[in-house]
Phi, psi and omega in degrees: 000143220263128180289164184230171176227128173272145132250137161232124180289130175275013171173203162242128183182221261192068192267149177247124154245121204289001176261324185234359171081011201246139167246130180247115153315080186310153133244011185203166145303143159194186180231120155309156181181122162218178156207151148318121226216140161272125179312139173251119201275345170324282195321285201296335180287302187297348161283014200051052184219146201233166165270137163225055155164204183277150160252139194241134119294090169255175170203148176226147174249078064260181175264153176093344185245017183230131162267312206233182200210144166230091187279153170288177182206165182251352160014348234266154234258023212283320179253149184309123181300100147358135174288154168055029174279317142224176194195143262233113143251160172226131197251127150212191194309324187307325205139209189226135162237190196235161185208127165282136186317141170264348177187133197243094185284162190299335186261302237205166169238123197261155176212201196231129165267143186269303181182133185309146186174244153242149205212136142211169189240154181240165183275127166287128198293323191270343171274000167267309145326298165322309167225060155330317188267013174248154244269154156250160171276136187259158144235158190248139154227121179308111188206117185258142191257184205289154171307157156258145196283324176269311202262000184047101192188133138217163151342095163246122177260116179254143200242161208195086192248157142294173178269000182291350209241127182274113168336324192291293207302333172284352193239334166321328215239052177209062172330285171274000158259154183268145181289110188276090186299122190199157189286150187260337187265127165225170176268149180241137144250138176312166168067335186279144168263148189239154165245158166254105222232143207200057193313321195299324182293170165263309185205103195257154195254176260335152177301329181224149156217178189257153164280103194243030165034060176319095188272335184100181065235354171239130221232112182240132185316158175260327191211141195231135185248109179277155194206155178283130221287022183243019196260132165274327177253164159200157182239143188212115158235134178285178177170118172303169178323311187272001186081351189293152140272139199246324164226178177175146187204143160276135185241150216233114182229354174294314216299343186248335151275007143287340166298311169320317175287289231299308219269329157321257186345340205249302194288354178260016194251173242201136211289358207250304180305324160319327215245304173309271217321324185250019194275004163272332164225060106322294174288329180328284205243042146272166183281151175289297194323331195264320172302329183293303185291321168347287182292326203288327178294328161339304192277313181327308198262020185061029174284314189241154158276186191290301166342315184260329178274296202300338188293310198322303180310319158332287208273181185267197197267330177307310187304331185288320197286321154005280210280332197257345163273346151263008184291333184286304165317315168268032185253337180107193195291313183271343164304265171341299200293327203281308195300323179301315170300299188321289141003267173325347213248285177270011168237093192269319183291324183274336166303311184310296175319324176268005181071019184262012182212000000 
């Protein structure tokens, strides 16, 4: 199942959501819930048009309050974008309508909403045909799985996204692996084939691939790198078709078996103490979005009242993220234990990082 994101706009004006990059235009408070919805290609070839991104299901609560909508796009913006190249579908029971950009920025396309439903964005096909060769910005993502114990060996898996595809949803369905932080953007062409080069490895799979523009809803490596399961460093470079590099990084593999000893060590403390060790970087770096669905789960689960959500909501967000893990945290072992789950269930990338999941 498909991760969901909540935001809630305290008024009106210009919200970012940092997990998935889509900005929404208010005219009111309101509260949000979206998700990422699988495309239908059915739907879309007779309009002569392809997916060039996530297809989004929002809603908003009251209805009526997101005027305008800023899907990320995968673009780059070094030559003038082709006229009519892309464009807003809005999906609803009714059908598909086509909604023209009101404007296109390096990041994102903005269009004016009719009414909330599903909005992703596409490609006009033959005008996408048409300049086939122009590179889109890409990502590279890392995710190293666990040693194997017999074969002393593991597993780095590199994934080759438009940029457009949110780490969160690539990082939902990579469980057991730690995510490798590394800078990520390079420009891709469809269809072109890439190699990976590694001195450190034994074997990387495939020898070669095509770059296929992955939209999801399932996100498979592109290249799986094997390494001996004691390697701290790898030098990792793409390369193209022509031998050109389109990225390279020295990658860093300790930082994830000091995570391991850390996520031992965290996992033998009692869950309300768990919630101290990390509660500075808690507050840092959690999303309003997550902190938001957070308290509601909270309040579900009678951990917190309506009382303690609503103060908790007043303040900004390092304070709001503040108030509500220690409110939880003195609430005790069971209090504690629910934020956690929770916490894990919807920031799964972000748990990993505190060692809570």
């Amino acid at each position: 199942s498909s991760l969901s994101y909540s935001h809630r706009c305290p008024g009106p004006g210009v919200f970012k959501c940092t997990l998935t990059g889509l900005v929404f235009g208010m005219t009111k408070k309101a509260e949000l819930q979206y998700r990422t919805v699988q495309w239908d290609e059915r739907v879309l070839q007779p309009a002569g048009k392809t997916a060039a991104g996530p297809l989004f299901n929002i809603q908003s609560s009251p209805e009526g309050a997101v005027s305008q909508l800023h899907l990320p796009h995968c673009e780059t913006m070094d030559a003038p974008l082709p006229e009519g190249l892309l464009s807003v579908v809005h999906i609803t029971d009714d059908g598909m309508s086509i909604l023209k950009p009101l404007k296109i920025t390096d990041t994102n396309v903005v269009v004016n909403v009719p009414h909330l439903s599903a909005f992703g964005l596409v490609w006009d096909f033959l005008k996408k045909l048409i300049n086939i060769a122009r590179p889109i910005s890409g990502q590279v993502l890392l995710f190293l799985r666990p040693p194997n114990p017999k074969t002393q060996r593991q597993n780095l898996n590199m994934f080759l996204l438009p940029r457009n595809v949110p780490l969160s949803e690539v990082s939902a369905q990579q469980r057991n692996a730690e995510y490798i932080t590394a800078p990520s953007s390079c420009k891709l062409i469809k269809d072109e084939s890439y190699r990976v080069l590694c001195p450190e490895a034994f074997k990387i799979q495939p020898k070669r691939a095509n770059f296929d523009l992955e939209i999801g809803p399932n996100y498979h490596p592109t290249f799986e790198i094997r390494l001996p399961a004691n390697t701290d460093e790898v030098t990792l470079k793409i390369q193209d078709q022509r031998n050109t590099e389109v990225w390279e990084h020295e990658v860093e593999l300790t930082d994830a078996a000091v995570d391991k000893e850390n996520l031992v060590k965290l996992q033998t403390l009692s869950p309300h103490k768990r919630l101290l060790s990390v509660r500075s970087q808690f507050v840092d770096g959690v999303s309003d979005p997550v902190l938001n669905q957070l308290l509601d789960q909270l309040l579900q689960r009678k951990v917190i009242n309506d009382e303690e959500k609503e103060s908790a909501n007043t303040k900004s967000k390092a304070d709001k993220a503040r108030a509500v893990i220690d409110l939880v945290r003195k609430k005790g072992r069971e209090a504690s234990s629910f934020f956690i789950t929770d916490l894990c269930k919807l920031d799964p990338q972000f748990s990993k990082t505190l060692n809570l999941s």
